[in-house]
FIKE-585733 format. One record per residue: residue in one letter; x, y, z of N, C-alpha, C in turn. Coordinates in steps of 0.05 Angstrom, whole numbers, padded with zeros to 5 digits, always signed. Example, Ala and Ser with C-alpha at 12.3 -4.5 7.8 and 13.67 -1.06 7.14 Angstrom:
BEGIN
A+00264-00114+00156+00246-00090+00156+00264-00066+00156 S+00257-00045+00142+00273-00021+00143+00258+00001+00157 
% end
This chain:
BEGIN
X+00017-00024+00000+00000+00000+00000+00017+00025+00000 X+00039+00029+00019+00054+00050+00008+00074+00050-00008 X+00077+00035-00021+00104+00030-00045+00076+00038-00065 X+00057+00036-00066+00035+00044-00089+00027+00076-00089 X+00030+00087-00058+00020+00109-00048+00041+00121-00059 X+00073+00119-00062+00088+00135-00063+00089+00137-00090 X+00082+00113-00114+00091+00111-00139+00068+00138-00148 X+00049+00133-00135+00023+00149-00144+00030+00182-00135 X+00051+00198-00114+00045+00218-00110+00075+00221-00130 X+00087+00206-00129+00112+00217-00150+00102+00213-00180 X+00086+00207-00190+00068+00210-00220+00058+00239-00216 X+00041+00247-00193+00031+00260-00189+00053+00297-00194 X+00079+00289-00184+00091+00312-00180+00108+00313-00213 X+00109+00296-00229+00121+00292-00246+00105+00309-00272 X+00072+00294-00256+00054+00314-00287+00060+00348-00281 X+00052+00350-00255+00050+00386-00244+00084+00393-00250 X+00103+00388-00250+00126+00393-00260+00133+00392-00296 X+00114+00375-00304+00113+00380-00336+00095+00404-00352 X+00078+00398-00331+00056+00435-00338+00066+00456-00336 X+00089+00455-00312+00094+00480-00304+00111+00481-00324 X+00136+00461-00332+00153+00477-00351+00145+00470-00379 X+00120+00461-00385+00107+00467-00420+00098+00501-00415 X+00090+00502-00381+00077+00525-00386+00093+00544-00393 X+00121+00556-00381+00138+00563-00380+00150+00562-00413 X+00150+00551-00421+00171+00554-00449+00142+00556-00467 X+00122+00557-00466+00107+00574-00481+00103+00602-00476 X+00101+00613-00446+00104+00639-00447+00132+00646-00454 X+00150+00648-00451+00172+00646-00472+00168+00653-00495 X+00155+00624-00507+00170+00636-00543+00139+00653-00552 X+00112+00657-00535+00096+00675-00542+00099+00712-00533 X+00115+00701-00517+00119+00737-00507+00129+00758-00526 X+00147+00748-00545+00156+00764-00561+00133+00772-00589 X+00113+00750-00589+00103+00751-00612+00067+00758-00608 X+00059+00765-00581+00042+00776-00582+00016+00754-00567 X-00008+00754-00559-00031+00739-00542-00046+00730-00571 X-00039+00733-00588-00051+00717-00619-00040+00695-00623 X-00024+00697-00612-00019+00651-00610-00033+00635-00595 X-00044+00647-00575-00073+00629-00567-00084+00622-00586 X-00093+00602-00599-00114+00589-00626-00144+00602-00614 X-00157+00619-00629-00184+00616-00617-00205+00596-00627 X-00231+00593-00622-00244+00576-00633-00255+00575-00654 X-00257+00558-00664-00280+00556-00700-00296+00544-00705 X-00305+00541-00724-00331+00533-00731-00353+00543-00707 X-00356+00562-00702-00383+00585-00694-00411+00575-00700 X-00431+00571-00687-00451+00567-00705-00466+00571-00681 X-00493+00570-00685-00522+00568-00668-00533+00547-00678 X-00543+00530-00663-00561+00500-00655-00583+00518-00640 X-00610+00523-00657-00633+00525-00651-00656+00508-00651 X-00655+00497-00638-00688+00473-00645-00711+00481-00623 X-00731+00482-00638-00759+00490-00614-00755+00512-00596 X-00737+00536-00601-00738+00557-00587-00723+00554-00572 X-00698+00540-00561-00682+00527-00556-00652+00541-00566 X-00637+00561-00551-00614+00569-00572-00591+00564-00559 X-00581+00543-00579-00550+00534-00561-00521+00543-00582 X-00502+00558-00572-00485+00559-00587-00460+00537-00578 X-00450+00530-00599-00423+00517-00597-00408+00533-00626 X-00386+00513-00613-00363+00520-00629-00342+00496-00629 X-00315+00496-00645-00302+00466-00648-00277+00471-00622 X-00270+00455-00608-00256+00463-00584-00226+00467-00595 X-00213+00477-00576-00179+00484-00579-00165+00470-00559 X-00147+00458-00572-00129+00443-00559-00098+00447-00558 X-00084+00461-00533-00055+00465-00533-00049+00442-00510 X-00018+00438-00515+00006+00434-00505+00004+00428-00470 X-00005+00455-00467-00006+00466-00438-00026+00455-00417 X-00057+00446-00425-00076+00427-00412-00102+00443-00424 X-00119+00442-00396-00143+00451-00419-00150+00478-00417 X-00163+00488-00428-00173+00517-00432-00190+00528-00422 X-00202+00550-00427-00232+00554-00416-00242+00578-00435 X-00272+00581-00451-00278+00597-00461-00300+00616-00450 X-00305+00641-00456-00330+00661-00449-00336+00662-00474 X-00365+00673-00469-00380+00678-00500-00396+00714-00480 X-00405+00729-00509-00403+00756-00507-00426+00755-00528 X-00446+00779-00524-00471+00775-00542-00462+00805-00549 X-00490+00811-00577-00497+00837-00575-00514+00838-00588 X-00541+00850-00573-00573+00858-00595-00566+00879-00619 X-00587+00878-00630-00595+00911-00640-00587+00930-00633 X-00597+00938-00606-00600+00964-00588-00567+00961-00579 X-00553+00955-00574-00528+00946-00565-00515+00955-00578 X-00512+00948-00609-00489+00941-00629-00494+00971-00650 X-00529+00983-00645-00533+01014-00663-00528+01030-00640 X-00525+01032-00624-00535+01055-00606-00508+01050-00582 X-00510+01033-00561-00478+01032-00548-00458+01023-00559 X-00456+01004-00575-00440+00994-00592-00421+00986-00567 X-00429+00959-00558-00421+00953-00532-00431+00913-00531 X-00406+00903-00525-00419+00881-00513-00427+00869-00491 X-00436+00849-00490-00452+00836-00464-00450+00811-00443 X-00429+00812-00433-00420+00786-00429-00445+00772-00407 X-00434+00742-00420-00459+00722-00409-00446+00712-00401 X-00457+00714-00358-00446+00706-00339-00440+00673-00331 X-00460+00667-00343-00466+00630-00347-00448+00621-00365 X-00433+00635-00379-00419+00621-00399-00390+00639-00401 X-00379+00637-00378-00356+00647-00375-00329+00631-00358 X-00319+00632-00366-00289+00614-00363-00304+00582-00359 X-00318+00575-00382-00332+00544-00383-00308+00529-00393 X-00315+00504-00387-00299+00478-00409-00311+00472-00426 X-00339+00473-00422-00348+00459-00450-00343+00477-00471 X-00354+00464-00493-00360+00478-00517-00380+00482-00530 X-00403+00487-00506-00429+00504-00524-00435+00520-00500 X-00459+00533-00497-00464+00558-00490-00501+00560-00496 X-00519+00551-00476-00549+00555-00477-00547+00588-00470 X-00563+00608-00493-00562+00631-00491-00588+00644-00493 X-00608+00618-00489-00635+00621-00499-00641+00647-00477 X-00626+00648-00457-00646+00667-00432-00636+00695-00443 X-00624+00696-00465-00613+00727-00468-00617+00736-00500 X-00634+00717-00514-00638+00725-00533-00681+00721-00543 X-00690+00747-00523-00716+00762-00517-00736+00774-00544 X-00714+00775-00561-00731+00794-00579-00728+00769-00611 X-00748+00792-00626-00742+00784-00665-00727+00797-00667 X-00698+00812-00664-00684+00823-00675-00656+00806-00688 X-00637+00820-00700-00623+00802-00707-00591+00795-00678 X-00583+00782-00673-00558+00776-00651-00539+00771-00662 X-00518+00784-00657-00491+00779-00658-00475+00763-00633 X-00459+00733-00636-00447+00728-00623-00418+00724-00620 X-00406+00718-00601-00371+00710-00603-00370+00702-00580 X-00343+00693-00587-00325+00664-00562-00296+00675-00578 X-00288+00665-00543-00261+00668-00547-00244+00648-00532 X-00222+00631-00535-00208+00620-00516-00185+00634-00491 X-00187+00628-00472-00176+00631-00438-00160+00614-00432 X-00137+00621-00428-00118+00595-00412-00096+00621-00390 X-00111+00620-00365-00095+00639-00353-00104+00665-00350 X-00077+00681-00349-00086+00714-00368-00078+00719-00390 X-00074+00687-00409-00074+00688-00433-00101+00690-00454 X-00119+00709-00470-00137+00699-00478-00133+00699-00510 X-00143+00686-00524-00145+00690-00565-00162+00711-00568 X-00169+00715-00589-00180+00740-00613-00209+00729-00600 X-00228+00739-00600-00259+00741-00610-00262+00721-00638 X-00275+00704-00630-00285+00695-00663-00321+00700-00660 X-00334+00714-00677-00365+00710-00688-00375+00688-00703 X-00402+00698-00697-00419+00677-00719-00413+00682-00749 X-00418+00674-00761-00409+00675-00791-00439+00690-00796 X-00461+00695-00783-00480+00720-00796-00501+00715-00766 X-00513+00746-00771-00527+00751-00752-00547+00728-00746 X-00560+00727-00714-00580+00699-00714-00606+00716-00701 X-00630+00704-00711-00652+00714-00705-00664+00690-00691 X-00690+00687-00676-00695+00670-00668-00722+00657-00686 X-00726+00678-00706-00749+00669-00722-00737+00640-00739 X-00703+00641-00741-00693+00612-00752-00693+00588-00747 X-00714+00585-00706-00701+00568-00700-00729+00543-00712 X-00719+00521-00715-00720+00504-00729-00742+00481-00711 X-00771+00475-00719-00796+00467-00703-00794+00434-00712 X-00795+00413-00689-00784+00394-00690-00817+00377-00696 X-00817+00348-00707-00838+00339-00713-00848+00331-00677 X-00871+00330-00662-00884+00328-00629-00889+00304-00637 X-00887+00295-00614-00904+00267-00607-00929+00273-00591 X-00945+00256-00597-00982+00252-00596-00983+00235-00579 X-00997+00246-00557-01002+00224-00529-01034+00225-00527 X-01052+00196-00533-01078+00200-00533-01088+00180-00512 X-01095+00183-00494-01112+00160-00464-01140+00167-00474 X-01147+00140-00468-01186+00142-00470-01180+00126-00439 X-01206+00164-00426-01227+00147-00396-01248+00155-00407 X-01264+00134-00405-01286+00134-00399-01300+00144-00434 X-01309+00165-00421-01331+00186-00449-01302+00204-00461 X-01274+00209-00443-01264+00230-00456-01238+00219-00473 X-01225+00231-00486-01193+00232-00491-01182+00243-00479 X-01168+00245-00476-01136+00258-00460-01112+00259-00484 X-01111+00278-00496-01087+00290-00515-01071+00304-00510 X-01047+00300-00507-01025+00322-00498-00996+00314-00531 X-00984+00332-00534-00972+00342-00550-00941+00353-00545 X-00930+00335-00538-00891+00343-00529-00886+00368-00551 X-00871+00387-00535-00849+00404-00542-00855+00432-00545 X-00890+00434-00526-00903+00451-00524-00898+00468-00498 X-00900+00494-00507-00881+00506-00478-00889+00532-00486 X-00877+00563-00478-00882+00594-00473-00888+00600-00496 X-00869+00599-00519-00884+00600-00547-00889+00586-00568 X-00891+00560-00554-00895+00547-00576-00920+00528-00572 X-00944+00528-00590-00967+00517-00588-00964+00497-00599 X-00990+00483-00596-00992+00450-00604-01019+00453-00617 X-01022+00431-00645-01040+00448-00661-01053+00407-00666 X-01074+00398-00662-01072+00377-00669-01104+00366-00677 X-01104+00352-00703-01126+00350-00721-01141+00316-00711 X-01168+00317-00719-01176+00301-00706-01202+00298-00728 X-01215+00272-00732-01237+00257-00751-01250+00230-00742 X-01263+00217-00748-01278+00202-00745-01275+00172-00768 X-01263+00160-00765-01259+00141-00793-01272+00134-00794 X-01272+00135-00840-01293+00135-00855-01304+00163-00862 X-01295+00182-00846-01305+00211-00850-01280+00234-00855 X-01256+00216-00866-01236+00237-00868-01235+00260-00879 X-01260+00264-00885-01265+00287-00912-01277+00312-00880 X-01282+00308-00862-01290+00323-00835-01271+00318-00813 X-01251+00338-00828-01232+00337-00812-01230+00372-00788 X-01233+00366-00757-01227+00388-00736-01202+00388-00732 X-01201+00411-00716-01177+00408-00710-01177+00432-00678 X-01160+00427-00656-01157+00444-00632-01129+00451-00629 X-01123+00480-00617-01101+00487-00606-01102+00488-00569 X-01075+00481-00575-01063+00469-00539-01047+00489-00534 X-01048+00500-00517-01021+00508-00508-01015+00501-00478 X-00991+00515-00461-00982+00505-00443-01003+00512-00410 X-01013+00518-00425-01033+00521-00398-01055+00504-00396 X-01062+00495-00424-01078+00472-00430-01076+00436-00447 X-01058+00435-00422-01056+00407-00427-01054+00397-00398 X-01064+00362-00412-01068+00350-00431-01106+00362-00440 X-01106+00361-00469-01139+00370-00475-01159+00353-00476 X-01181+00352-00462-01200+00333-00466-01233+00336-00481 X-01229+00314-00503-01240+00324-00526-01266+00295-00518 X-01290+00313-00512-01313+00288-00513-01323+00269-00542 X-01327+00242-00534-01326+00225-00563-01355+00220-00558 X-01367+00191-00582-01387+00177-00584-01380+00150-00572 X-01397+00136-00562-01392+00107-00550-01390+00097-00579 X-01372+00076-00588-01370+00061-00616-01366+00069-00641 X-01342+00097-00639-01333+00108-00656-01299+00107-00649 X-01287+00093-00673-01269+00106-00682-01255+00127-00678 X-01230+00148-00673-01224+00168-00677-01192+00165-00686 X-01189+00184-00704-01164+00182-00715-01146+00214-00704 X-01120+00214-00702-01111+00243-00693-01078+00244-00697 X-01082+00267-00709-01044+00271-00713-01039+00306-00703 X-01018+00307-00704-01011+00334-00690-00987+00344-00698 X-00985+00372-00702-00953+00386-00703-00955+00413-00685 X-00935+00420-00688-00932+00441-00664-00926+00468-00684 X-00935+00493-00670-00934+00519-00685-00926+00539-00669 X-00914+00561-00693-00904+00588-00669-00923+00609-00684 X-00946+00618-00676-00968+00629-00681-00963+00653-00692 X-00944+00672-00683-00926+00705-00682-00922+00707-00715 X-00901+00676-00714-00875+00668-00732-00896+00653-00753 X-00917+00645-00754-00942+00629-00780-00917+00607-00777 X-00907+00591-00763-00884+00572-00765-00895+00548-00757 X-00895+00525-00771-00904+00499-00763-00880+00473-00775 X-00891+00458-00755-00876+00426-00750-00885+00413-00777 X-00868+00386-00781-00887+00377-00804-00909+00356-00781 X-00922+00340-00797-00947+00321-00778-00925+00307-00758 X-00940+00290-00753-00934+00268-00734-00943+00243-00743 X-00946+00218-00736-00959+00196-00737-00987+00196-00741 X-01008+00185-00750-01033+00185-00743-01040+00160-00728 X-01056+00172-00704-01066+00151-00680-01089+00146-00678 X-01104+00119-00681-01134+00115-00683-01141+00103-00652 X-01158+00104-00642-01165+00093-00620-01201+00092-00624 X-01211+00065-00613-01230+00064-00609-01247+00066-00582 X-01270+00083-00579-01283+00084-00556-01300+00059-00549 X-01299+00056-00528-01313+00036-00508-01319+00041-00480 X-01350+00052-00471-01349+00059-00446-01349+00035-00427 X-01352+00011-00439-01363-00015-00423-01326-00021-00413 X-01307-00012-00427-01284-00019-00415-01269-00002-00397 X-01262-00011-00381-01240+00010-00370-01212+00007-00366 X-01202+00025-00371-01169+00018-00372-01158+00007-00346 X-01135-00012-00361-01121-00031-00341-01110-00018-00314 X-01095+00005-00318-01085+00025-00298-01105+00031-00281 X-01123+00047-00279-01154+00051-00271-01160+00022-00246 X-01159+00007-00266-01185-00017-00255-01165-00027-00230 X-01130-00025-00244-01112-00031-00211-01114-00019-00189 X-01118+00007-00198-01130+00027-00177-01149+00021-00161 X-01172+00016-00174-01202+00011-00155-01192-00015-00139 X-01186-00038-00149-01174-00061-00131-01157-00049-00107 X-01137-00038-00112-01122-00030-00086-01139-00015-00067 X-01150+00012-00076-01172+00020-00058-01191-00003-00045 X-01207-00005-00057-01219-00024-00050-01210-00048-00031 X-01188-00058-00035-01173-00075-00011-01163-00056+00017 X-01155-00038+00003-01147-00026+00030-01165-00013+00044 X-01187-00007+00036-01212-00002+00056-01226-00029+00064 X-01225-00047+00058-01235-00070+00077-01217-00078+00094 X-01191-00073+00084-01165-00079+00103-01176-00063+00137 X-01183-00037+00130-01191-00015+00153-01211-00022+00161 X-01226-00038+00152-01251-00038+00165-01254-00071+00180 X-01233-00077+00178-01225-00105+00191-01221-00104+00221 X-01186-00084+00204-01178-00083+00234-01199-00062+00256 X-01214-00046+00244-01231-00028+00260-01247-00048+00279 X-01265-00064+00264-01280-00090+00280-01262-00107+00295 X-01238-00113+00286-01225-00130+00309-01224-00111+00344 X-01211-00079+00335-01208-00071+00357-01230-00062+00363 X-01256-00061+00361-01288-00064+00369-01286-00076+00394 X-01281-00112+00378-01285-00128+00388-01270-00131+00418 X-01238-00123+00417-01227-00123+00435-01231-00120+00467 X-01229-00088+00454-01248-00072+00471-01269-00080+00488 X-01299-00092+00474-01319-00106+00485-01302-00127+00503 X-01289-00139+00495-01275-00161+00517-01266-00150+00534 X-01252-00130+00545-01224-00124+00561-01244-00103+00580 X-01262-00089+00568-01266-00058+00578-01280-00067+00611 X-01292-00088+00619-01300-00095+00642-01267-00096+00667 X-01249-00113+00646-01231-00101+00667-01215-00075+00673 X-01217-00059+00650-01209-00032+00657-01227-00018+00667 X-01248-00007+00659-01280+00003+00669-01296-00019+00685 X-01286-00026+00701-01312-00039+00721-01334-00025+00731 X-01361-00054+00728-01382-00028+00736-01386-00018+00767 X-01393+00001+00772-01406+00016+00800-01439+00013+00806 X-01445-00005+00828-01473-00012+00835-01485+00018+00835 X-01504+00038+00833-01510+00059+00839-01532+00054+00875 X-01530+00075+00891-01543+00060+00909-01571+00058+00906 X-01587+00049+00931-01621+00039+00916-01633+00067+00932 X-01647+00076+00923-01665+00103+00924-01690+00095+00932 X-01699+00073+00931-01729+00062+00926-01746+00084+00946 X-01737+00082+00966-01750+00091+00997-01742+00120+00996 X-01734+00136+00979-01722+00160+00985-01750+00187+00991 X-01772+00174+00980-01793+00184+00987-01810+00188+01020 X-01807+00156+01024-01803+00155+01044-01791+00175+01079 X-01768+00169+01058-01741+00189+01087-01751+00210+01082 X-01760+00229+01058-01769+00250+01056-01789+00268+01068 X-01805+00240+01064-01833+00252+01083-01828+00246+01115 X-01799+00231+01122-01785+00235+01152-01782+00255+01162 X-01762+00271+01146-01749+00294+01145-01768+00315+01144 X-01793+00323+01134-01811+00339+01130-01831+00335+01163 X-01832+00310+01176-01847+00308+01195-01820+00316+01226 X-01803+00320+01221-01788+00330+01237-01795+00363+01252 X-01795+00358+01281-01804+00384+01301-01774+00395+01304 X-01773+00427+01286-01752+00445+01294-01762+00458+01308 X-01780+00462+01322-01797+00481+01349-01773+00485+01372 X-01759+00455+01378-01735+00455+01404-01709+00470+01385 X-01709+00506+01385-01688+00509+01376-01666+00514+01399 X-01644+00507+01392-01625+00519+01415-01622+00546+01424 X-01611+00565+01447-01604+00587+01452-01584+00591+01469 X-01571+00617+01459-01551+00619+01482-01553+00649+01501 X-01545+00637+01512-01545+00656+01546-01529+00675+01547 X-01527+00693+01535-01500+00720+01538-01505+00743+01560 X-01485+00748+01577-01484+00766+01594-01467+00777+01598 X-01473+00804+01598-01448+00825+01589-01445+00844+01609 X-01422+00851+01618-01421+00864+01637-01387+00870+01640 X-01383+00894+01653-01359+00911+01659-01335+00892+01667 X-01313+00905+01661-01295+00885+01675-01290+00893+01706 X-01302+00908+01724-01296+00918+01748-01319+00901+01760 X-01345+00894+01747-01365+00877+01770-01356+00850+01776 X-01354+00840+01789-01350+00811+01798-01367+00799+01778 X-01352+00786+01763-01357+00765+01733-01383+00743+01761 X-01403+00731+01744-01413+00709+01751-01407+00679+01736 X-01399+00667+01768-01384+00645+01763-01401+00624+01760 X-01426+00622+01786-01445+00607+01789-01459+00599+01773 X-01485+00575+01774-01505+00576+01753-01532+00586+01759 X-01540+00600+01737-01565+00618+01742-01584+00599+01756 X-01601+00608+01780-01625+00589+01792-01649+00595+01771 X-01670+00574+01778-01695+00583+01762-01707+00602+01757 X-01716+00616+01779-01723+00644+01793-01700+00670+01778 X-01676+00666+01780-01663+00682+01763-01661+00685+01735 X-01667+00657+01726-01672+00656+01700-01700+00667+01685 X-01723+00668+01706-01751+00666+01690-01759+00706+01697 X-01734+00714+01719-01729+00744+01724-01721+00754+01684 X-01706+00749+01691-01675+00748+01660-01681+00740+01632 X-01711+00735+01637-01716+00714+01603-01720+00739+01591 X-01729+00762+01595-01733+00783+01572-01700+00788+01565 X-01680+00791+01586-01653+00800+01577-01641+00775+01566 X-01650+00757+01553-01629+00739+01544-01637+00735+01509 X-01619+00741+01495-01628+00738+01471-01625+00711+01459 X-01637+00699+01441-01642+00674+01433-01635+00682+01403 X-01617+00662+01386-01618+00659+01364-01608+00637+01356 X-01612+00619+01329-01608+00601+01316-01581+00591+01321 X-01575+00567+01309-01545+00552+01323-01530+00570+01302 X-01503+00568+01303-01485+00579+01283-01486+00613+01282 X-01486+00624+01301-01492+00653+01301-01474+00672+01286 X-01472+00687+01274-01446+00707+01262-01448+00739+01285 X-01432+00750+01301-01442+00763+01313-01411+00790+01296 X-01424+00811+01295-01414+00842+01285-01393+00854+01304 X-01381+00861+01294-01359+00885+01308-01335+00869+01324 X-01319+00885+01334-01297+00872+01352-01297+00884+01373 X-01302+00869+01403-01302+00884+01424-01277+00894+01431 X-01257+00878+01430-01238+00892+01433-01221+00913+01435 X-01238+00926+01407-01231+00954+01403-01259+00970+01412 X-01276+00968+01437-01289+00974+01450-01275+00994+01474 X-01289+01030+01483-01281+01040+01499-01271+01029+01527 X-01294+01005+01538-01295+00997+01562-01293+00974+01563 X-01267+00958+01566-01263+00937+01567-01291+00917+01575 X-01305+00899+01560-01321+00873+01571-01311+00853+01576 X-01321+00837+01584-01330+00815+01600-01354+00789+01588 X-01355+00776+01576-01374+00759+01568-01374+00731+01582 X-01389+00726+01595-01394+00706+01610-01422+00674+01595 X-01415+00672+01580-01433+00653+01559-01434+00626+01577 X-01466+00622+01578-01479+00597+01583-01498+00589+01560 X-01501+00559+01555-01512+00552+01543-01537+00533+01557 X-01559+00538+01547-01589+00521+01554-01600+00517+01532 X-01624+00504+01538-01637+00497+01520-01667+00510+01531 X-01686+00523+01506-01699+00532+01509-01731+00514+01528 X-01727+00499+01514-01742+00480+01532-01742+00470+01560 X-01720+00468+01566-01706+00457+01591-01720+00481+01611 X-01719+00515+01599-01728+00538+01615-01752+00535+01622 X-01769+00526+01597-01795+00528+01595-01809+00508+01622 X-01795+00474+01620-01802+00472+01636-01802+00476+01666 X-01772+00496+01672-01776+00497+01702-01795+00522+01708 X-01802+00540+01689-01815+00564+01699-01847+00545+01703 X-01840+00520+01693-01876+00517+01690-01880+00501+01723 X-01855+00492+01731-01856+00472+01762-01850+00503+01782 X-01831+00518+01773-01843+00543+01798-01857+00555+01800 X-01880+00558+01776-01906+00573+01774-01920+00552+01789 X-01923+00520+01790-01942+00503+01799-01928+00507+01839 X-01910+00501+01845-01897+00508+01872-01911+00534+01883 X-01915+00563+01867-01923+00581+01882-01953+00575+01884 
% end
C-alpha cells in the first residue's frame, strides 16, 4: 500500500512539474510575438431547435492542458446605439463547448455572437458567428401525440409545447376523413380533453406551431383509438382493486379492535352498583315530619370588667327574672364588630341552655307558688 501510495504521489509531481515547464517555455516563445498565438475557436454556429438556442463551437487544444472559453452577445440596441458588448455570466471561463443563450436572446431582432479561448491571463482573438442569428430561424421539430381514453373523454397532450410554442392537433372520425377538426393546446392547456361517441373510431395527428412566426412542424404519426365505455383501462381498474382492498383492510382491523375492547373494557371500566333510592320518598316525608320548634339558645351576659364576673349557675327564679334580657338565636350565630376595640373593656360570661329545659322549670315554679 505505500510502495503504491508513493509511486502514485511521485506521478503525481512529475505531471505538475511538466505543466509548469510546458507552461513556462510557451510563455517564452509567445511573449515576443504577441496573445494571438492562443488558437481561438472555429466553426461558430447556433443550434436552434424548438426555441431552444445553443451555441457551440469546435474546441482548442494546446500543449499546456485545458482551456476555458467566455462567449459575449450583442442585440440591436447594443451594437446601433452603445456599440457595446454583453457578457454572459453562465458562460464564462466554461470547459465545455457550447453555451445555452436562450435566456438572453428576448426579442425578433437580429444577434450577434462570439467566443473566445482563456488559458490563464492568456486569452485569443474574439471569433463571431459567420451571420447575424434571429430566433425566427429556430428550427420546429416533428411532437409526439399522447392519446388516453377514460371513460366518455380523450386525453391529448402534445410534447415540445411550452411559452411560445403551441400544439395544433387535427382530429376525424374514420370513414369521415373528408370532416376533418382540428384544436389548439397550449401550455396552460394540457393534456386536452376532447368528448367522443360510444362506438366510434377516432383518428388524430398533430404538429406544433409558433403562431407570431405562421411557423409549423411537419405532422406526426396518425393515431386511431376506439371508444368503449363498457371498458375500463387496465391502470384505472388496478386502482379501484387496491382502494378497494385497502378499505376492507380498515374496516377489519376497525372491528377486530371493536371487538377487543368489548372483551377487556370490564376489566379496565368496572361497573359501579349505583345506590337503591327506592325509599327515598319515604325518608323524605321523615325529614318533612321533623319538630324544629326545640331550637337551641344561648345565654349572653355582658357586663364591665370591674363587676365581679358570675361564676355560678343561674337558679330558676333568676332565670324566669332574665328571660326578657337573654337573647335567643339560631345555632351557628355570626355576631358584628370587635369588642376589643371597645371603649370599656367587657366581660362575656356565655352559658348555654336549651330553650325547653327553661320552659319547663318556669312551669314547676309557677305550679310550687
Amino acid at each position: 500500500m505505500q510502495t503504491k501510495r508513493k509511486e502514485h504521489e511521485s506521478e503525481s509531481f512529475l505531471s505538475v512539474m511538466g505543466h509548469v515547464v510546458f507552461t513556462s517555455v510557451f510563455l517564452v516563445s509567445t511573449s515576443g510575438r504577441g496573445l494571438e498565438e492562443l488558437p481561438k475557436p472555429r466553426s461558430v454556429f447556433m443550434n436552434s431547435t424548438n426555441m431552444r438556442h445553443i451555441l457551440q463551437w469546435s474546441p482548442v487544444r494546446v500543449p499546456l492542458g485545458n482551456v476555458s472559453y467566455s462567449v459575449r452577445f450583442q442585440g440591436e440596441f447594443e451594437r446601433n446605439h452603445r456599440k457595446t458588448w454583453v457578457a454572459i455570466t453562465e458562460c464564462s471561463g466554461i470547459r465545455e463547448t457550447w453555451c445555452d443563450v436562450t435566456a438572453d436572446i428576448l426579442s425578433d431582432v437580429d444577434y450577434d455572437l462570439k467566443v473566445r479561448t482563456e488559458l490563464g491571463n492568456i486569452t485569443s482573438k474574439w471569433e463571431n458567428l459567420s451571420k447575424l442569428f434571429n430566433q425566427r430561424e429556430t428550427v420546429l421539430t416533428t411532437p409526439t401525440l399522447t392519446v388516453e381514453v377514460s371513460g366518455g373523454l380523450i386525453a391529448l397532450d402534445v410534447s415540445e409545447v411550452k411559452k411560445n410554442i403551441n400544439g395544433r392537433i387535427y382530429y376525424w372520425e374514420e370513414g369521415v376523413e373528408q370532416q376533418v377538426m382540428n384544436v389548439s393546446i397550449d401550455q396552460n392547456k394540457r393534456p386536452y380533453y376532447l368528448p367522443t361517441q360510444k362506438g366510434v373510431m377516432y383518428c388524430f395527428r398533430a404538429q406544433i406551431c409558433i403562431l407570431q412566426y405562421n411557423k409549423s412542424s411537419s405532422f406526426g404519426d396518425i393515431i386511431c383509438e376506439a371508444i368503449s365505455y363498457d371498458s375500463m383501462p387496465s391502470g384505472k381498474l388496478t386502482v379501484t382493486i387496491v382502494l378497494f382492498l385497502g378499505v376492507f383492510f380498515l374496516m377489519a382491523c376497525l372491528f377486530c379492535i371493536w371487538k377487543f375492547c368489548c372483551r377487556t373494557r370490564h376489566e379496565w371500566l368496572p361497573k359501579i352498583s349505583a345506590p337503591d333510592v327506592s325509599n327515598f320518598e319515604n325518608v323524605r316525608a321523615a325529614v318533612l315530619k321533623t319538630d324544629y320548634s326545640l331550637e337551641s339558645c344561648d345565654d349572653v351576659e355582658v357586663c364591665c370588667q370591674s363587676e365581679m364576673l358570675l361564676d355560678h349557675t343561674l337558679t330558676a327564679e333568676e332565670k324566669i327574672s332574665n328571660r326578657m334580657e337573654i337573647t335567643c338565636w339560631p345555632m351557628n350565630p355570626v355576631t358584628y364588630g370587635n369588642i376589643s376595640q371597645s371603649q370599656w373593656p367587657m366581660q362575656i360570661t356565655y352559658q348555654r341552655g336549651y330553650q325547653s329545659q327553661m320552659n319547663l322549670e318556669h312551669g314547676e315554679l309557677n305550679h310550687e307558688r
